[in-house]
C-alpha positions as CSV (number, residue, x, y, z in Angstrom):
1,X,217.8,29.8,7.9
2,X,221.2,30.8,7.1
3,X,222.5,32.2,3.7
4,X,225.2,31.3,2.1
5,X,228.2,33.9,2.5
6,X,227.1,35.9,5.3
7,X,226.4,33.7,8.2
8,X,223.8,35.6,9.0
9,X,220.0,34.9,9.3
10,X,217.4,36.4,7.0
11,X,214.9,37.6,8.0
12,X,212.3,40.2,6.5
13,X,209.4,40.7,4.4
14,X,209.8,43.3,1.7
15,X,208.8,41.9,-1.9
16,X,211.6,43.6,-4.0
17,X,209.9,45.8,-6.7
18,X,211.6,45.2,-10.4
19,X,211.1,48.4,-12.2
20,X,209.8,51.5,-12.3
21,X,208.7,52.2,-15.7
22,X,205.0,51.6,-17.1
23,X,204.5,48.4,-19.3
24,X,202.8,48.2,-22.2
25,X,201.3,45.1,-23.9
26,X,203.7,43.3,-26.4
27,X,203.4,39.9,-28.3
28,X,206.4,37.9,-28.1
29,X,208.4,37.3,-31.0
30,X,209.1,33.4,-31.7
31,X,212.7,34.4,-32.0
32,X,212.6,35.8,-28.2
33,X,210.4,32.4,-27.2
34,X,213.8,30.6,-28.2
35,X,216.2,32.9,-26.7
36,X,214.2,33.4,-23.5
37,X,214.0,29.1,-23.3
38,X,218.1,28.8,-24.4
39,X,219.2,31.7,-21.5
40,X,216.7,30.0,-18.5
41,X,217.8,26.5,-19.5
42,X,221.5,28.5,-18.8
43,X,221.0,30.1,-15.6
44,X,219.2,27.1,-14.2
45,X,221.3,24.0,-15.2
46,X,218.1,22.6,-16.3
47,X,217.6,21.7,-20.4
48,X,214.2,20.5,-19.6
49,X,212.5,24.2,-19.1
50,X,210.0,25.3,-21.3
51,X,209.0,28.9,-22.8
52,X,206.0,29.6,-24.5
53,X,203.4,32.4,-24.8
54,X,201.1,32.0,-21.9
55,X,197.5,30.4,-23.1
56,X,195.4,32.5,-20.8
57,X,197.6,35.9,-21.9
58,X,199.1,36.2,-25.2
59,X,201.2,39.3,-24.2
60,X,203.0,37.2,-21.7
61,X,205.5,34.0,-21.7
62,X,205.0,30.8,-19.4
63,X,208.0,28.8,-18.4
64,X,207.2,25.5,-18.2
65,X,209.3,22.4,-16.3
66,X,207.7,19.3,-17.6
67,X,204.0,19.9,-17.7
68,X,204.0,22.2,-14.8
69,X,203.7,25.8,-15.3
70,X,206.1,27.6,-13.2
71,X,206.8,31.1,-13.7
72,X,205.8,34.4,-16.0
73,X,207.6,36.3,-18.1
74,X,206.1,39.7,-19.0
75,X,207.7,42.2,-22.1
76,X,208.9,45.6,-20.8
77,X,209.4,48.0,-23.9
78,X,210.1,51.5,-21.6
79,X,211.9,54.0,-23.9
80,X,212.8,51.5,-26.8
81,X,215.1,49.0,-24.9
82,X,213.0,45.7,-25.1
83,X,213.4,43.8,-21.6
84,X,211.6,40.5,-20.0
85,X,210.8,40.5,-16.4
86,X,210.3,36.8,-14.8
87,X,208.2,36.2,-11.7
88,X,208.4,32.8,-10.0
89,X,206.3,32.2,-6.8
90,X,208.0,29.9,-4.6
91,X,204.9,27.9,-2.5
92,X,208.0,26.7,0.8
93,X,209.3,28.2,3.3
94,X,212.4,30.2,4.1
95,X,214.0,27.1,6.0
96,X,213.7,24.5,2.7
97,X,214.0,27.3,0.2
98,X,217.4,26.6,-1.5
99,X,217.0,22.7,-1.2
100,X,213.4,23.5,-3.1
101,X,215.3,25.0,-5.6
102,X,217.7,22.8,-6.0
103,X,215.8,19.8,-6.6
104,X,213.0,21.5,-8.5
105,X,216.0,22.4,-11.5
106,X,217.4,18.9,-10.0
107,X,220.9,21.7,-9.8
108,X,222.6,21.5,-6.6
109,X,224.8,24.7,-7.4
110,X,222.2,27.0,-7.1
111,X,222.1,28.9,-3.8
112,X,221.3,31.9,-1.6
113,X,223.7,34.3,-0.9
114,X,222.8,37.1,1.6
115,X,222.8,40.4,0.0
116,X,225.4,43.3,1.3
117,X,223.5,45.9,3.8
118,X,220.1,44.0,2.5
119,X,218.2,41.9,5.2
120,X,214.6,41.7,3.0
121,X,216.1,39.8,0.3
122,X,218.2,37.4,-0.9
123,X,220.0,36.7,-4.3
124,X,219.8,33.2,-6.0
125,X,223.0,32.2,-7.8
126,X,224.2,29.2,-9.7
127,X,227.6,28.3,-8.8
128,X,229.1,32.1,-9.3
129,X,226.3,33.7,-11.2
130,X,223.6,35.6,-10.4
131,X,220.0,34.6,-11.2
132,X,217.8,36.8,-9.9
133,X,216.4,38.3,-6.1
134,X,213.8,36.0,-3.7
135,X,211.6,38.6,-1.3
136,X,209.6,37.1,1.3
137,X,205.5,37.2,0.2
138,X,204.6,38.1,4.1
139,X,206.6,38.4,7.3
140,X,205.7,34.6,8.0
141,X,208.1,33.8,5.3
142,X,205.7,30.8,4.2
143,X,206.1,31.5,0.7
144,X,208.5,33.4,-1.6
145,X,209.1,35.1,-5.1
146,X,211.8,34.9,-7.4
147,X,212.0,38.0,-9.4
148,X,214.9,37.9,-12.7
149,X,214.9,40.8,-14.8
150,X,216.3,40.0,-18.3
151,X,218.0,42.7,-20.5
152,X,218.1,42.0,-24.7
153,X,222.1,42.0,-24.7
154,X,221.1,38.7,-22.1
155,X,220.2,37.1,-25.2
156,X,222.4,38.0,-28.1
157,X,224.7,35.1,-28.1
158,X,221.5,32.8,-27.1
């Protein structure tokens, strides 16, 4: 499959690790439930996501897209600065990835773009933006994650 912006074929299967601090448990505040729902309804051109906290884990969120479940959102509160990191698994593979995507947010600006000196990875954007990074679950590439990491000044104006 080619990326756009590079021309060049991915290939790889490193799973890009977000990270490197320990997590600890945190309930989500209903204030961050909003913010978290008004920023991913953003980046994805798509009003109809859904955050709540998770029903089998109350120390994580669950984005929802109808009444599908389809991503996690865990609380990262290393050295005081309150982060969210969002894990999507992406059940395709690497040759219908972005047209996945794009109808799954029903969004045709979102795309791959290859990543500068990175062949295990690629970045997801919408239009100019940046979402987050898909790595490739096994060297088959038959399925995929979508990893976002989510600072607190991501939500201030949300």
């Amino acid at each position: 499959m080619k990326v756009a912006g590079r021309g060049k074929f991915w290939q790889g299967s490193a799973i890009l690790l977000i990270g490197t601090g320990k997590r600890r448990a945190s309930m989500f505040q209903k204030s961050e439930i909003r913010q978290l729902q008004a920023f991913l309804r953003q980046q994805f051109g798509n009003d109809d996501l859904r955050v709540a906290v998770d029903a089998k884990n109350q120390d994580a969120g669950a984005v929802h897209l109808g009444e599908r479940q389809i991503a996690t959102i865990s609380i990262d509160d290393e050295d005081g600065d309150r982060s969210f990191a969002l894990e999507m698994k992406l059940p395709v593979g690497r040759e219908v990835l972005q047209e996945y995507l794009q109808r799954l947010f029903e969004n045709d600006k979102l795309k791959l773009v290859a990543r500068a000196r990175k062949t295990d990875s690629v970045e997801l954007n919408n239009g100019p933006d940046h979402i987050g990074i898909i790595s490739a679950d096994d060297a088959r590439g038959s399925s995929f994650t979508l990893q976002m990491s989510i600072l607190d000044f991501d939500l201030e104006d949300m």
